[in-house]
Jmol script that loads the backbone (N, CA, C; Angstrom):
load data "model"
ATOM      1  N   UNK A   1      77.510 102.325 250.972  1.00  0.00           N
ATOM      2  CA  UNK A   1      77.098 100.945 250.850  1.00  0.00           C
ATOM      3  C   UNK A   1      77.953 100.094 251.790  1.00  0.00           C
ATOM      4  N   UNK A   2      77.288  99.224 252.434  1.00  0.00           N
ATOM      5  CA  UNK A   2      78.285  98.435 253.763  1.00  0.00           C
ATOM      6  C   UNK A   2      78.874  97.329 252.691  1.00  0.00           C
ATOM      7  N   UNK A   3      80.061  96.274 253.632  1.00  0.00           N
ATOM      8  CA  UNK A   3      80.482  95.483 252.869  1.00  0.00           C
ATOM      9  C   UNK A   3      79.695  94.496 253.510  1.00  0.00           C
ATOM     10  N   UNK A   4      80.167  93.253 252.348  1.00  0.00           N
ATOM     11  CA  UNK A   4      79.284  91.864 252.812  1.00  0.00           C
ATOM     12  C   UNK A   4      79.892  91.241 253.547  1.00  0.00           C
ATOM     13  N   UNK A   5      79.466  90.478 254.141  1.00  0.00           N
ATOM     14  CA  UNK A   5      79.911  89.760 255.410  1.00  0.00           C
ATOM     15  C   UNK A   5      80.966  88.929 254.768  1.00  0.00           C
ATOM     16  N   UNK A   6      81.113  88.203 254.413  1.00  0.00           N
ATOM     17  CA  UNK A   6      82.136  87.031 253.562  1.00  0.00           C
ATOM     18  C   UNK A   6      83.413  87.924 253.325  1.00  0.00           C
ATOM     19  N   UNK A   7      83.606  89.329 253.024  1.00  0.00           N
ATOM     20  CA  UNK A   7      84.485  90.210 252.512  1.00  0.00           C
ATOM     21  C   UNK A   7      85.432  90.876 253.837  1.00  0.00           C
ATOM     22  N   UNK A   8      84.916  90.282 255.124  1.00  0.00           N
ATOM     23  CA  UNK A   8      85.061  91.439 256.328  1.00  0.00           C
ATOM     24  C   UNK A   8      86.445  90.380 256.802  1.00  0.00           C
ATOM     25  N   UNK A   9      87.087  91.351 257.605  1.00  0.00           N
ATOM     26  CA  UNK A   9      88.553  90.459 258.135  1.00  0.00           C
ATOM     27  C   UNK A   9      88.148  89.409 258.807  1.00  0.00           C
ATOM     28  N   UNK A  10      88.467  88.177 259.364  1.00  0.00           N
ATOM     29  CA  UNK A  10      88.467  87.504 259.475  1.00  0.00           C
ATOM     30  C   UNK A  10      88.228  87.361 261.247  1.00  0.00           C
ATOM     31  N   UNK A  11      89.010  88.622 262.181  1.00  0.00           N
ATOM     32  CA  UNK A  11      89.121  89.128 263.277  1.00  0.00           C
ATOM     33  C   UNK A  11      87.566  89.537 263.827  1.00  0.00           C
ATOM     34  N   UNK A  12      87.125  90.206 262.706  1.00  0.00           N
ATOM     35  CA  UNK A  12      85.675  90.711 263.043  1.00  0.00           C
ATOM     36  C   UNK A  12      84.548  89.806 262.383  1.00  0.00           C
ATOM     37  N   UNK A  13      84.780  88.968 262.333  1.00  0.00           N
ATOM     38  CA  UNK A  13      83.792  87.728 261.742  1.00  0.00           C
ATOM     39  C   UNK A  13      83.667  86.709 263.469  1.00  0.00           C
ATOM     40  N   UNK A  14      84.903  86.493 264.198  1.00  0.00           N
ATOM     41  CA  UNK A  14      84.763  85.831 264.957  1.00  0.00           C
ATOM     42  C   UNK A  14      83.629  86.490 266.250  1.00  0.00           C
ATOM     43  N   UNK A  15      83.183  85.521 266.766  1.00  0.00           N
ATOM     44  CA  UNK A  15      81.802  85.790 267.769  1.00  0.00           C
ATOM     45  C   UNK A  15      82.159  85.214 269.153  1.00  0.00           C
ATOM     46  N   UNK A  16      81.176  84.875 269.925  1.00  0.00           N
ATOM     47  CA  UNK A  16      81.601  83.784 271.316  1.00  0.00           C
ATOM     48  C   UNK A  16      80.537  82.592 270.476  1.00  0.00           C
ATOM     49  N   UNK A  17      80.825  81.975 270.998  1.00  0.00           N
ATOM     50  CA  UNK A  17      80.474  80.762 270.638  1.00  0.00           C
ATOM     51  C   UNK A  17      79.786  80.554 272.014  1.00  0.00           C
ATOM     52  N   UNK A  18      78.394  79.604 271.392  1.00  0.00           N
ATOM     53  CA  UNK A  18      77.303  79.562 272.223  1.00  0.00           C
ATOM     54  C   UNK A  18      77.462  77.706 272.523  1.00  0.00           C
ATOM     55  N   UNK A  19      78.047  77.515 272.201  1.00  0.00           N
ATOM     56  CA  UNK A  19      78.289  75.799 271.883  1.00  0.00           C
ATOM     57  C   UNK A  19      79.686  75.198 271.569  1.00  0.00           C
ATOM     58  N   UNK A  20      79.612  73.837 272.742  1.00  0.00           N
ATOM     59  CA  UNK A  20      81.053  73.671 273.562  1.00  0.00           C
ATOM     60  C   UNK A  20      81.487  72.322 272.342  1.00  0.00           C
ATOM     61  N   UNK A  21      82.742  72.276 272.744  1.00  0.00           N
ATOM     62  CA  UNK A  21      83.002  70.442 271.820  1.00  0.00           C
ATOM     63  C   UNK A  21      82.994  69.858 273.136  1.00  0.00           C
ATOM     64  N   UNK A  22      83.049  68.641 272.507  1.00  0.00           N
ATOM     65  CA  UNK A  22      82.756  67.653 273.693  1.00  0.00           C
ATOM     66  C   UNK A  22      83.969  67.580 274.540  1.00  0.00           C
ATOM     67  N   UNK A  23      85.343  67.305 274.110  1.00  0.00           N
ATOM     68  CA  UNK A  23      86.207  67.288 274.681  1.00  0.00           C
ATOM     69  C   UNK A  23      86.638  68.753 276.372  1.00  0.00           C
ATOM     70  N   UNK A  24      85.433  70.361 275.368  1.00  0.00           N
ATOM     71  CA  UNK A  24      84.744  71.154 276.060  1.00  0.00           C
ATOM     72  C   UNK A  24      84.359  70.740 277.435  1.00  0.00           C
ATOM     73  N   UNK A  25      83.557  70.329 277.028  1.00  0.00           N
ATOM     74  CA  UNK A  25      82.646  70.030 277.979  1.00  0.00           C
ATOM     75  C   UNK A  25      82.571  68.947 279.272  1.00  0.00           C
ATOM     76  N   UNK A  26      83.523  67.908 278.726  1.00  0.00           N
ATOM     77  CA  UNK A  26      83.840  67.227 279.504  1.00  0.00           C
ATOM     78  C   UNK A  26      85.059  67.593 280.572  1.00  0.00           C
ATOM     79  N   UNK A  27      85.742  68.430 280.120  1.00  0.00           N
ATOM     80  CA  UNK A  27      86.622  69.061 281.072  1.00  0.00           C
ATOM     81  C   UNK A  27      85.876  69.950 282.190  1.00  0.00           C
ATOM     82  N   UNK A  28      84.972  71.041 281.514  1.00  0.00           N
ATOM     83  CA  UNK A  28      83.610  71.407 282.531  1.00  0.00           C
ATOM     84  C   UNK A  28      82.811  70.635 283.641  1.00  0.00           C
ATOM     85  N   UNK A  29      82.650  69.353 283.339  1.00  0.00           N
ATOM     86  CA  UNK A  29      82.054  68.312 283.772  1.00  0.00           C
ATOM     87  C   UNK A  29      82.794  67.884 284.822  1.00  0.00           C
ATOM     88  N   UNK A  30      83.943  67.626 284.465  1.00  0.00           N
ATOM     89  CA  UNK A  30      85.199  67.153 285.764  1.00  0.00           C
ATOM     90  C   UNK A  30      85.431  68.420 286.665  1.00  0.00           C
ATOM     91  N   UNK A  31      85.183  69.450 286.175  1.00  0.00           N
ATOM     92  CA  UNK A  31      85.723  70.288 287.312  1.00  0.00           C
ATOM     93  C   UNK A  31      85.183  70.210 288.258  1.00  0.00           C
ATOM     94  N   UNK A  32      83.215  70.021 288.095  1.00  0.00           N
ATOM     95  CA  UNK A  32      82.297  70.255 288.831  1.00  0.00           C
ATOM     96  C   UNK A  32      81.795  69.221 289.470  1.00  0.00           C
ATOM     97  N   UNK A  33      82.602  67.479 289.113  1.00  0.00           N
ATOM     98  CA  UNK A  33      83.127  66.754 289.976  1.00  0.00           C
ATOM     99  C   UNK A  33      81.224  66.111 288.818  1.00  0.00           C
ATOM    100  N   UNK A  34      80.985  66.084 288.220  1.00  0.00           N
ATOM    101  CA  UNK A  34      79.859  65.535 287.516  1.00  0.00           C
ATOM    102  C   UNK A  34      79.815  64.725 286.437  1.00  0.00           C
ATOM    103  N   UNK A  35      81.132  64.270 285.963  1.00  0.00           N
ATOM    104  CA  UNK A  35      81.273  63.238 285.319  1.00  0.00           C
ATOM    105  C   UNK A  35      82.897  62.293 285.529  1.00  0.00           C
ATOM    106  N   UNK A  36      82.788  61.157 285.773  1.00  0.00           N
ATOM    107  CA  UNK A  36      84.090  60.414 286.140  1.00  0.00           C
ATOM    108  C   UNK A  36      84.489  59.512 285.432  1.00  0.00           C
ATOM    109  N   UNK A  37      85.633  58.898 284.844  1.00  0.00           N
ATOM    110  CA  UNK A  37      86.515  58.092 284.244  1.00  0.00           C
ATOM    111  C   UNK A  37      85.106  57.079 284.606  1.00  0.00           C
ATOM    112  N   UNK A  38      85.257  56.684 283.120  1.00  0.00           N
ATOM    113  CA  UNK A  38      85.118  55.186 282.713  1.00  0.00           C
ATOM    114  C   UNK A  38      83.674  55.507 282.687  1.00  0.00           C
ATOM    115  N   UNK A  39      82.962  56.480 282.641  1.00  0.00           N
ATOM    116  CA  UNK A  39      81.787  56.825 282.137  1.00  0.00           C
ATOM    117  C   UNK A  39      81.482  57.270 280.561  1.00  0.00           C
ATOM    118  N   UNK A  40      80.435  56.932 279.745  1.00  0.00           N
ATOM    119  CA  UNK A  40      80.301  57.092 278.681  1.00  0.00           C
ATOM    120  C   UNK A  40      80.447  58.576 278.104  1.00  0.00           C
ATOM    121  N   UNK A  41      80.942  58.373 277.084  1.00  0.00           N
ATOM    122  CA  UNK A  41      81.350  59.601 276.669  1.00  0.00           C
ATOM    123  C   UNK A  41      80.164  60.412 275.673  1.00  0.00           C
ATOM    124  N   UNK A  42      79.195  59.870 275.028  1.00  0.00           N
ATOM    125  CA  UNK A  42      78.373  60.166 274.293  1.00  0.00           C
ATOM    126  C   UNK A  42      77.343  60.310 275.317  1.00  0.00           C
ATOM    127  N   UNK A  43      76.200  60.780 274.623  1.00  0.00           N
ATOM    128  CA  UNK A  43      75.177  61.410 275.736  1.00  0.00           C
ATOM    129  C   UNK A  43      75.658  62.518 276.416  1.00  0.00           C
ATOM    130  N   UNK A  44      76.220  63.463 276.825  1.00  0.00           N
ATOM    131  CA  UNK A  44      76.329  64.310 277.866  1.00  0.00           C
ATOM    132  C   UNK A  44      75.580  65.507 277.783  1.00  0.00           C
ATOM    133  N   UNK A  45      75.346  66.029 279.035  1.00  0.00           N
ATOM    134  CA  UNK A  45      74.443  66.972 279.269  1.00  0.00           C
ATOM    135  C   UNK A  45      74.600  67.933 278.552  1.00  0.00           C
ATOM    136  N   UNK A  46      73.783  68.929 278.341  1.00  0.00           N
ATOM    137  CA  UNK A  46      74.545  70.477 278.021  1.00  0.00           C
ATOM    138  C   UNK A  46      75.293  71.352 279.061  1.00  0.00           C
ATOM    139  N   UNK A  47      76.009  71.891 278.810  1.00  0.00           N
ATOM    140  CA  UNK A  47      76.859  72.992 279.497  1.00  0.00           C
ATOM    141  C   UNK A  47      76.480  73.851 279.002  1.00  0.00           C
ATOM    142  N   UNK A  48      76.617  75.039 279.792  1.00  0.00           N
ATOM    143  CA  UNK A  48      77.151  76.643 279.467  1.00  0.00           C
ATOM    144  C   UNK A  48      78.435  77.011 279.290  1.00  0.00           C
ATOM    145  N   UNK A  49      79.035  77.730 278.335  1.00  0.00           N
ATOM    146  CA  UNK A  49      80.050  77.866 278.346  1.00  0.00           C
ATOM    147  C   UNK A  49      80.565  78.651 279.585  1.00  0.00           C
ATOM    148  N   UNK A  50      81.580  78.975 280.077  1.00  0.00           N
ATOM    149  CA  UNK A  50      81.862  80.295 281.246  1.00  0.00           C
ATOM    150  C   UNK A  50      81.759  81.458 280.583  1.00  0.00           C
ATOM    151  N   UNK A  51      81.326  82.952 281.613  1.00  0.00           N
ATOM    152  CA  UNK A  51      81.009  83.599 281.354  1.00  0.00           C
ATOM    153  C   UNK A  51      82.826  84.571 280.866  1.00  0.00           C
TER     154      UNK A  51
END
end "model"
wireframe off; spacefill off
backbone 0.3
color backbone group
């Protein structure tokens, strides 16, 4: 019988994450020279995370 998910270490529960925080993303954004100081912070595009 397998165990349940809720029961499993904590190590093997973690995944990649498909979805950035904003603070994420906005660092992404600056690298690629696509968002600049004193621009709104809400609204922003989606990113991909890096591979």
């Amino acid at each position: 019988m397998s165990q349940h998910r809720s029961l499993r270490a904590a190590s093997t529960l973690g995944g990649k994450r498909n979805v950035l925080k904003r603070y994420e993303r906005l660092e992404l954004l600056k690298k690629t020279g696509e968002w600049a100081e004193g621009k709104r912070i809400t609204g922003l595009r989606k990113v991909k995370p890096p591979v």
